[in-house]
N, C-alpha and C positions, 0 to 999 in steps of 0.2 A: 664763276671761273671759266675760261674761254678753255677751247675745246685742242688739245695736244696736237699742231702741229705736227704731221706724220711725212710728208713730203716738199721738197723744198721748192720755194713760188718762183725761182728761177729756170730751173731744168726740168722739177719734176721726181726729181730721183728720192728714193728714200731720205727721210734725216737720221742721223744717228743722233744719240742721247749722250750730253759729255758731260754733266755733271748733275747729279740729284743732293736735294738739301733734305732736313728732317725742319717741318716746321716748328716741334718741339723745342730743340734744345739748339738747333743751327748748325749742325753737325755738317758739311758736305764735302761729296764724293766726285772725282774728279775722274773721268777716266775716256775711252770708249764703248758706250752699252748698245748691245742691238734692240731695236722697237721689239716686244714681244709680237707672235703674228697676226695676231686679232688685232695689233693695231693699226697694220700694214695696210689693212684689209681695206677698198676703197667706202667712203660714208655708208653708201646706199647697202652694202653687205653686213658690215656691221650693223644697220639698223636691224639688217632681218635677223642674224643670230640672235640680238638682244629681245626681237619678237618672239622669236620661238623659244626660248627661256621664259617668257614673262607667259606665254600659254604653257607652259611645260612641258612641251616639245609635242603637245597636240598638232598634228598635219589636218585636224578638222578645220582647225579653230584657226590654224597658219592661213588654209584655203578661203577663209569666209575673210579673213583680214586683207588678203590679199586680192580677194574677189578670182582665181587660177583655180586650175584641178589640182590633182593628187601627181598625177608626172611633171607638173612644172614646179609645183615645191620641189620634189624628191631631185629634180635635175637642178635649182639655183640651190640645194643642202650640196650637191653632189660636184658640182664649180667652184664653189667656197671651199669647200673640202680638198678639191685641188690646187686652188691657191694658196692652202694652207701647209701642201706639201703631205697630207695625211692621206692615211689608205684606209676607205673604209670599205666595210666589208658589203661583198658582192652577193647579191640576194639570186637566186635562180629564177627566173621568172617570176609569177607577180602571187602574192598567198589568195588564200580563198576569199577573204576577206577583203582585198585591194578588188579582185571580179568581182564581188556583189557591189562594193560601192561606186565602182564604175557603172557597173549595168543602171541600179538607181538612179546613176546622174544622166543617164542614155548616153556615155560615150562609147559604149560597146554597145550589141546588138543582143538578144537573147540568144541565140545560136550562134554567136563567137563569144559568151560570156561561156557557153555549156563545151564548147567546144575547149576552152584558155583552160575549165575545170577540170574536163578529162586527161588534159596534160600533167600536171599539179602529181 
């Protein structure tokens, strides 16, 4: 089955949805429907959301997929999540856990990893 149509190949703009059928019984509905918003979303976004479900929302296992750190997952969850009109919630700087795994990867230094802790 080919892949829904989500914007229209002349201007660009979203499509709306004007009639669903039941392939059951044949039932259909005729109307104006809006695209739910994951479907709005352009390919390459929704590929990642469906990534990161299929790892179970692992940022390990996002990053080794992706071959990125830990701040470029967390900012392309944090872009989609804007496109998706959602507010999620704002972490206060980075947990103890986010600094050791940075330091491990050498994107921080040991004396800005000890310094990020003292703040915490």
């Amino acid at each position: 089955m080919p892949n829904l149509v989500t914007k229209c190949p002349s201007c660009s703009k979203l499509m709306k949805i004007t009639s669903i059928t039941c392939a059951d019984c044949n039932i259909k509905l005729e109307g104006s429907f809006e695209l739910p918003p994951l479907l709005a979303l352009p390919e390459d976004d929704l590929q990642f959301v469906m990534n990161f479900f299929k790892v179970q929302g692992a940022i390990k296992e996002m990053e080794k997929l992706y071959g990125v750190s830990y701040p470029t997952i967390k900012n392309r969850w944090a872009q989609i999540a804007k496109a998706l009109k959602m507010e999620i919630a704002e972490t206060h700087g980075a947990t103890r856990m986010q600094i050791l795994e940075a330091l491990s990867r050498g994107e921080i230094t040991a004396d800005e990893a000890a310094k990020r802790l003292k703040e915490i």
